[in-house]
DRENBAVEX-70249 format. One record per residue (C-alpha): residue number from 1; residue in one letter; x, y, z. Coordinates in Angstrom, 1 decimal, padded with zeros to 4 digits, always signed. Example, Ala and Ser with C-alpha at 12.3 -4.5 7.8 and 13.67 -1.06 7.14 Angstrom:
<atoms>
n|res|east|north|up
1|A|+012.3|-004.5|+007.8 .
2|S|+013.7|-001.1|+007.1 .
</atoms>
This chain:
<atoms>
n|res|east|north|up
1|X|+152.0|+012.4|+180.7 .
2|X|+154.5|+014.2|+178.7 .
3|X|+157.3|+013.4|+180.6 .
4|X|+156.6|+009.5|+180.3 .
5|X|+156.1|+010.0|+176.7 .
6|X|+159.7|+012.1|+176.5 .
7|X|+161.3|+008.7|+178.7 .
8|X|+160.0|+005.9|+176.4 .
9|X|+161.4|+008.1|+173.3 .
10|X|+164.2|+008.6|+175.1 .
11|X|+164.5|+004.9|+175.9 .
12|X|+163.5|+003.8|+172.6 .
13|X|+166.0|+005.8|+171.0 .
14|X|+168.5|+004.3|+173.0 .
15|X|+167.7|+000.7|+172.1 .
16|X|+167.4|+001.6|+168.7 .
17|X|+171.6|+003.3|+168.5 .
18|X|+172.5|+000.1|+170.7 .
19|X|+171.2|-002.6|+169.0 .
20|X|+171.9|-000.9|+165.5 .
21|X|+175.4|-000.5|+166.0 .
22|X|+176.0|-003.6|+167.7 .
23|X|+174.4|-005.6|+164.7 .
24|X|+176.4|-003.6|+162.5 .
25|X|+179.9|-004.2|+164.0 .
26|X|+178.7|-007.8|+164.6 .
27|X|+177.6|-008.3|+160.6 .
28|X|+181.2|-006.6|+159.4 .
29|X|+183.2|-009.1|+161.7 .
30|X|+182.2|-011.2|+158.6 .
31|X|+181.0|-009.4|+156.0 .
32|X|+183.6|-007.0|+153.5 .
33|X|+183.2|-003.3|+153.9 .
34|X|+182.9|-002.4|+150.5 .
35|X|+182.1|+001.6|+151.2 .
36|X|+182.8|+003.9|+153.5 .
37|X|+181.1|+007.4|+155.0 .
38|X|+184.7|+008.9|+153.9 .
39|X|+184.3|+007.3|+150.5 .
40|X|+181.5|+008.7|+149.9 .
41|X|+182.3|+012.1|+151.0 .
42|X|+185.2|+012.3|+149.0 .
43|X|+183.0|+011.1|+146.1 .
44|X|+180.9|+014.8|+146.6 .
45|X|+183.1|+016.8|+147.3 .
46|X|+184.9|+015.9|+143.4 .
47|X|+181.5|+016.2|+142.2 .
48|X|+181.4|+020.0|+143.8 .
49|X|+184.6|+020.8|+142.6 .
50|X|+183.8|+019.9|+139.0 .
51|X|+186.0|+016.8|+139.0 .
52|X|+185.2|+013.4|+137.3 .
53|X|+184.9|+010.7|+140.4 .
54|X|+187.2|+008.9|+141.2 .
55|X|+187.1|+005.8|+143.9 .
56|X|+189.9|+002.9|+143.4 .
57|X|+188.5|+000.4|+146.1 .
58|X|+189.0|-003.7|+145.8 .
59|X|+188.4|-005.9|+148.7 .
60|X|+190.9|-008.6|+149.1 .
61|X|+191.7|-011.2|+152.2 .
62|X|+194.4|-010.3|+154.7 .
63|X|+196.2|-013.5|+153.4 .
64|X|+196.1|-012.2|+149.8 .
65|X|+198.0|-009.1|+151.5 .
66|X|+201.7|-008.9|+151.9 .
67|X|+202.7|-009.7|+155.0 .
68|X|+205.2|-006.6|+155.1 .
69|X|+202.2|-004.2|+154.9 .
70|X|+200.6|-005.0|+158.3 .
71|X|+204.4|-004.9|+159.6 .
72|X|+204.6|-001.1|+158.2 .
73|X|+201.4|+000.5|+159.3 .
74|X|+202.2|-000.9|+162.3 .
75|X|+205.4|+000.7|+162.0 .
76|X|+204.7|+003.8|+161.4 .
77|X|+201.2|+004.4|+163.0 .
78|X|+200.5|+002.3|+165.9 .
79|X|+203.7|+000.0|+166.9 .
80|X|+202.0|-001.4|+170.4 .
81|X|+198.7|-002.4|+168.1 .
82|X|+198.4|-006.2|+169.1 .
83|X|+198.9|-005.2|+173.1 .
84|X|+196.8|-002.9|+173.6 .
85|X|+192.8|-003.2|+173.9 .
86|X|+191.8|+000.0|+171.5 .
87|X|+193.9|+002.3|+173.4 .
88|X|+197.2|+003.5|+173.8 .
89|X|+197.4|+004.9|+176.8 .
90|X|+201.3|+005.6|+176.7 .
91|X|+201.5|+007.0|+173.5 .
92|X|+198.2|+009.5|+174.5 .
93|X|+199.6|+010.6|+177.3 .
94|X|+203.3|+011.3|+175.4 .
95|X|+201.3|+012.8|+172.6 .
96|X|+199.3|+015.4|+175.6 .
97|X|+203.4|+016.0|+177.4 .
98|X|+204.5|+016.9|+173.7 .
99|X|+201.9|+019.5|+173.3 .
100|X|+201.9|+021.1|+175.9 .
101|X|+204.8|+021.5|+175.9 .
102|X|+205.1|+022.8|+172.3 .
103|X|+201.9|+024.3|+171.3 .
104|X|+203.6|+025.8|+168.4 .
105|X|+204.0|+022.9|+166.2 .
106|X|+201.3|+020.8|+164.7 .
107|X|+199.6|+018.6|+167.6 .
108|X|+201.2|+015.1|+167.9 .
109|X|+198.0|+012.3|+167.9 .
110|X|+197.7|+008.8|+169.2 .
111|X|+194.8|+007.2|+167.7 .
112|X|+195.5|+003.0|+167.0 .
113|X|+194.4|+001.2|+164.4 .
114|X|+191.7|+000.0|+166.0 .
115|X|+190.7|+003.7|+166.5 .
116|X|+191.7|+004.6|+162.8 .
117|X|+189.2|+001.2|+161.5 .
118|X|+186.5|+002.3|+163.9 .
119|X|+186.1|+005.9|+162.2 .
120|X|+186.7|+004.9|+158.8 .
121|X|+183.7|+002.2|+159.0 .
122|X|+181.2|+003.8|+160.9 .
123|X|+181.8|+007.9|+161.1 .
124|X|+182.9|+011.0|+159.4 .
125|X|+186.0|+012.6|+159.5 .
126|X|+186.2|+015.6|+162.2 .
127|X|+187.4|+016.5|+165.3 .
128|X|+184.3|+017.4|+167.7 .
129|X|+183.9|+015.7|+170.7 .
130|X|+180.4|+014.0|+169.9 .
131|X|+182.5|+012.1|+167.3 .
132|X|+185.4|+011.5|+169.3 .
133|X|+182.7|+010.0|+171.6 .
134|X|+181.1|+007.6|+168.9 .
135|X|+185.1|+007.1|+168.1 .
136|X|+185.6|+005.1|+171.6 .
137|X|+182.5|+003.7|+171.5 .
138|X|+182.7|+001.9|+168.1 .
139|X|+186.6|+001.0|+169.0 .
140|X|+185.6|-000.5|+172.2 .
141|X|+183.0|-003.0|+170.3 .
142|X|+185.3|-003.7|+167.4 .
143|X|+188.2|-004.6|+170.0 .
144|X|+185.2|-006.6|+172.0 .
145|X|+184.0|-008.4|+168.7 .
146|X|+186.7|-008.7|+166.5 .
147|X|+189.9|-010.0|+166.6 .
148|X|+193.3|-008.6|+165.9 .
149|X|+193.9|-010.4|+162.7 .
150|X|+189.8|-008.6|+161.5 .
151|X|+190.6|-005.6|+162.5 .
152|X|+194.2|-005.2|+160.4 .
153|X|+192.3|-007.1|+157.5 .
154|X|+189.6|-003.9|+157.8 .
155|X|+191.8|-001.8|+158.1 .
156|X|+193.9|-002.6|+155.1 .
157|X|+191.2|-002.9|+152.8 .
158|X|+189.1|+000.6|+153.7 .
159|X|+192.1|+003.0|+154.9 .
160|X|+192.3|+006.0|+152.2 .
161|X|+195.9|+005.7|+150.6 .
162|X|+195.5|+008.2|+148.0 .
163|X|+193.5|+010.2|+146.2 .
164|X|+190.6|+008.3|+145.7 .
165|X|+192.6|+005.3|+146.4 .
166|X|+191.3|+003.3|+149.1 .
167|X|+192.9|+000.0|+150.9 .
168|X|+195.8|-001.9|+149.7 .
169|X|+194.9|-003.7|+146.3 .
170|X|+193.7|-000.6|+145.1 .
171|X|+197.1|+001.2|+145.8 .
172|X|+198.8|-001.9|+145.2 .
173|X|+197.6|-001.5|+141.4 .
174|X|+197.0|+002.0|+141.1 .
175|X|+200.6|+003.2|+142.5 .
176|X|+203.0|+000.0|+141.9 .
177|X|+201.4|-002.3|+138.9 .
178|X|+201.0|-005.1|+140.8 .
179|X|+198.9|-007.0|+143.2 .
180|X|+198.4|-006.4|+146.8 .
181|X|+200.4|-009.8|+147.9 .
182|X|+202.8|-008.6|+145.9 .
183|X|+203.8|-005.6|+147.7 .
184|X|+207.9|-005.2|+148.9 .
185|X|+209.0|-003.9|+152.0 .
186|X|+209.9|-001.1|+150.6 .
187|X|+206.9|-000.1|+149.0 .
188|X|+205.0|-001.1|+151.8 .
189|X|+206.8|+001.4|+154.0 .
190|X|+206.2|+004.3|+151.5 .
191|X|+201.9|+003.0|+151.9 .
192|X|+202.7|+003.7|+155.5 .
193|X|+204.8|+006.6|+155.0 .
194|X|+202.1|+008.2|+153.2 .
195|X|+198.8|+007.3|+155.7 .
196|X|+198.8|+010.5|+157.9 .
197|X|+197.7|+012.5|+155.1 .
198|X|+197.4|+009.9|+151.6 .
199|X|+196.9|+013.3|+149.3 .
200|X|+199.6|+015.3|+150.3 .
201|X|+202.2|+012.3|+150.8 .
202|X|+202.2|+010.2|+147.5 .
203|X|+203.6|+006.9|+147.6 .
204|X|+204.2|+006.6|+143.8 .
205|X|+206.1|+009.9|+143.8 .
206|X|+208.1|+010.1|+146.9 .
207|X|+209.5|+013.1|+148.2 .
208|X|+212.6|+013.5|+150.3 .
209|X|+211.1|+013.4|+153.3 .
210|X|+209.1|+010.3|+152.5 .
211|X|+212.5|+008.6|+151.7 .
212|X|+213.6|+009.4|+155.2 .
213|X|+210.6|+008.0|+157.1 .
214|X|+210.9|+004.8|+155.1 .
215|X|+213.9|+004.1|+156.3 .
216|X|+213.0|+004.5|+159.5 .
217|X|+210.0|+002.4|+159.1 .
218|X|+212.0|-000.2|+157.4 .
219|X|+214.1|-000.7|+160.2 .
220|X|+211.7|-000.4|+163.3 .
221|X|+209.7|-003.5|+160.9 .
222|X|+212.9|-005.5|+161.4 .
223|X|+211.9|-005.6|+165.1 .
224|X|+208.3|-005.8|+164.7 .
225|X|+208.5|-009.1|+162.3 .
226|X|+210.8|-010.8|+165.2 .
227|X|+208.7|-010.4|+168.2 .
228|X|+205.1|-010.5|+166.4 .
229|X|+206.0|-013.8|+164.1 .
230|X|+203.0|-015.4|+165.0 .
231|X|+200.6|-012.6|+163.6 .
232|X|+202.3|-013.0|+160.2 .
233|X|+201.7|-016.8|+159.6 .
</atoms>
């Protein structure tokens, strides 16, 4: 008797996580994501540091986003993002030769876009494997449900670029004084320069370093605009 009771909890717990998450990934392939979980954490931990809050977030369309922004992050964090399915399996398994093979510097990662938009709409920020596990799960129903063009637009609008700055009209504004659309090349390199780690890397006061990596980004976007015209019209 117990044990049937334990199976149809077990089994109704299961249908509830399925069919929840599902709907949810389903309703945001139309809906805007106006917050996030790591919105909201950030939003408590100013409050526990005795800081005033601070969340700079404005949903815009992809097609009221420069085109050269998509080109960057692209650029810079996930170059192969409109042939793979979710994951890239050659850049994971350069990322696993490189550290091994120097555990003494920081660990290289190769989470995608679609990896990065799957955690930053449905989960928390950390590194166990339970939420690496909800981390394939979401990306593989965001790349089933929602197309390429969703996913970037998601992306672009909930990615933290700052401190307290999330998604590109908000940094747009907040970093540059102007709309998102309006966004250079250049300055849409430095938004990419600075997405590894938005509150150490700022993109209205570059450093050296973030000079460097623009460049380089600026010139691997050259490529990327030529053979992935058709995603920009």
């Amino acid at each position: 008797m117990i044990v049937k009771k334990i199976r149809a909890f077990i089994r109704w717990v299961l249908v509830a996580f399925f069919g929840s998450t599902i709907l949810a990934v389903v309703a945001f392939r139309f809906i805007p994501v106006f917050i996030t979980p790591l919105m909201v954490i950030r939003c408590v931990q100013q409050v526990k540091m005795g800081k005033e809050i601070k969340m700079r977030h404005d949903w815009v369309p992809i097609d009221q986003i420069a085109r050269h922004l998509p080109m960057a992050v692209m650029a810079s964090e996930d170059a192969r993002f409109l042939e793979h399915h979710g994951f890239d399996f050659k850049a994971i398994e350069h990322a696993v030769e490189r550290n091994v093979k120097h555990p003494e510097k920081q660990k290289l990662g190769a989470s995608t876009i679609s990896q990065q938009t799957a955690k930053n709409v449905f989960l928390w920020p950390g590194r166990s494997w339970l939420r690496k596990g909800f981390e394939v799960y979401f990306t593989g129903l965001v790349e089933l449900m929602w197309s390429k063009e969703r996913i970037m637009e998601v992306y672009l609008n909930s990615i933290e670029m700052g401190d307290g700055i999330y998604g590109a009209q908000a940094v747009a504004k907040e970093h540059f004084g102007c709309e998102a659309k309006d966004l250079s090349r250049a300055q849409s390199a430095l938004i990419a320069v600075s997405l590894p780690n938005p509150i150490r890397f700022n993109s209205q006061s570059p450093s050296r370093y973030m000079y460097r990596r623009q460049s380089r980004i600026l010139r691997e976007m050259q490529y990327l605009e030529r053979v992935n015209s058709e995603f920009l019209k």
